[in-house]
C-alpha positions as CSV (number, residue, x, y, z in Angstrom):
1,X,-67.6,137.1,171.6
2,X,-68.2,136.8,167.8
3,X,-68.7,133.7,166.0
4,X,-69.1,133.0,162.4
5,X,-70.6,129.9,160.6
6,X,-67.3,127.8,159.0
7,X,-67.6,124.5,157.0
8,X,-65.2,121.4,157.3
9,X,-63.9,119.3,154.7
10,X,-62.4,115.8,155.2
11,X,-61.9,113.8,158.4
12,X,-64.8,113.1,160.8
13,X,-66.4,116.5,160.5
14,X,-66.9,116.0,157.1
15,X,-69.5,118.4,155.4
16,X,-70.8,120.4,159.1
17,X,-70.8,123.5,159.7
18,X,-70.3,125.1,163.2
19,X,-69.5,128.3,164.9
20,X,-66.2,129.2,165.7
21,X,-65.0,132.0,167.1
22,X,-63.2,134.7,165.5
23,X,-60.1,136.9,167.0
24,X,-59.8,140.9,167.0
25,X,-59.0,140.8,163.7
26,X,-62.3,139.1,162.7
27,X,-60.8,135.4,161.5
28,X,-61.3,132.3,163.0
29,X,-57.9,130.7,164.3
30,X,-55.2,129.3,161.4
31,X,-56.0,125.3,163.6
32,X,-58.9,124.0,164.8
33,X,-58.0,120.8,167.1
34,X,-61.0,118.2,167.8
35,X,-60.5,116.1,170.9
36,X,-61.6,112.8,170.9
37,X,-61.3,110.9,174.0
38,X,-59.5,106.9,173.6
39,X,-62.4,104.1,172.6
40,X,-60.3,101.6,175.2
41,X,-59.8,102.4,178.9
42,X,-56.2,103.6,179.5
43,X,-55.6,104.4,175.6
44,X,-54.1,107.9,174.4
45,X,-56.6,110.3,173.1
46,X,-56.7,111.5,169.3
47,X,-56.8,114.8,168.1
48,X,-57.9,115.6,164.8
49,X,-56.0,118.7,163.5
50,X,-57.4,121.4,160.7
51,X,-56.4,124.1,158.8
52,X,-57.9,127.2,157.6
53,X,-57.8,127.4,154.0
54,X,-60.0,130.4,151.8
55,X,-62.8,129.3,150.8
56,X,-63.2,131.6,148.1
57,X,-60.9,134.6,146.4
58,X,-62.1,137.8,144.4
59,X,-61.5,138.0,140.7
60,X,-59.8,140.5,140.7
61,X,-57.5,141.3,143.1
62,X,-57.4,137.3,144.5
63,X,-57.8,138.4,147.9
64,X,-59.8,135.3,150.1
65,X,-64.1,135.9,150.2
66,X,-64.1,133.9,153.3
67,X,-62.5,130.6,155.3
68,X,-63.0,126.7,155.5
69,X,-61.2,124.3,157.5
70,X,-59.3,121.1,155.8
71,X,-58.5,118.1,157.3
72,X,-55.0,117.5,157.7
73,X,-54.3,114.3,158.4
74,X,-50.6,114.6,159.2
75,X,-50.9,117.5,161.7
76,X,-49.4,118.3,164.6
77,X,-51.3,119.3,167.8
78,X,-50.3,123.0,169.6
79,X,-48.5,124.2,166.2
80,X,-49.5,127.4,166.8
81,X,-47.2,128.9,168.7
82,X,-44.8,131.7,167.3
83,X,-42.2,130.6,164.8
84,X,-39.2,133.4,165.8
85,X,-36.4,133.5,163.6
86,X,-33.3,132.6,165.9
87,X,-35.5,129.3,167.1
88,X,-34.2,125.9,165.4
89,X,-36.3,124.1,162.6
90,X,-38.4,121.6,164.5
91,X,-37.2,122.9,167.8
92,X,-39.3,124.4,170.4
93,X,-40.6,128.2,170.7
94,X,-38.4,128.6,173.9
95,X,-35.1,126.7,173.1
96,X,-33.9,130.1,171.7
97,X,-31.3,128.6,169.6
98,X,-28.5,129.7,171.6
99,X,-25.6,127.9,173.4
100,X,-25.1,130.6,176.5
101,X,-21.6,131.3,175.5
């Protein structure tokens, strides 16, 4: 599998750069999620959630030179499933939106 160098900006990973693998298409995934396991014995774990963002665009044409992921403090682990048009806003991928009638 390929990997490419990507930098982070904000939260805990702050200013590092690590590998992260890219898809078919050649780009890394739209959310990276960091695990980090509970300080206390018992407590929930946190995941820190970030989004690729372009890191750069042509002059011309505006068209992104390459990625970086942003911290976003408000986000939402496993948002990446597909968004299909019949499903309800904030629902789930598999309600499907219908009643069965």
């Amino acid at each position: 599998m390929r990997s490419e160098n990507t930098h982070f900006e904000g939260g805990p990973l702050d200013g590092r750069v690590l590998p992260v693998l890219v898809g078919l298409n050649g780009l890394p995934p739209k959310t990276y999620e960091v695990p980090v396991p509970a300080a206390e014995k018992g407590g929930a774990p946190t995941v820190y959630v970030y989004r690729r963002v372009p890191s750069a665009t042509t002059r011309r044409l505006g068209l992104p030179k390459g990625w970086k992921y942003a911290f976003d403090p408000e986000g939402k682990p496993g948002g990446h499933l597909p968004k299909w048009p019949w499903t309800k806003p904030g629902g789930r991928s598999g309600d499907g939106g219908s009643t069965g009638e």
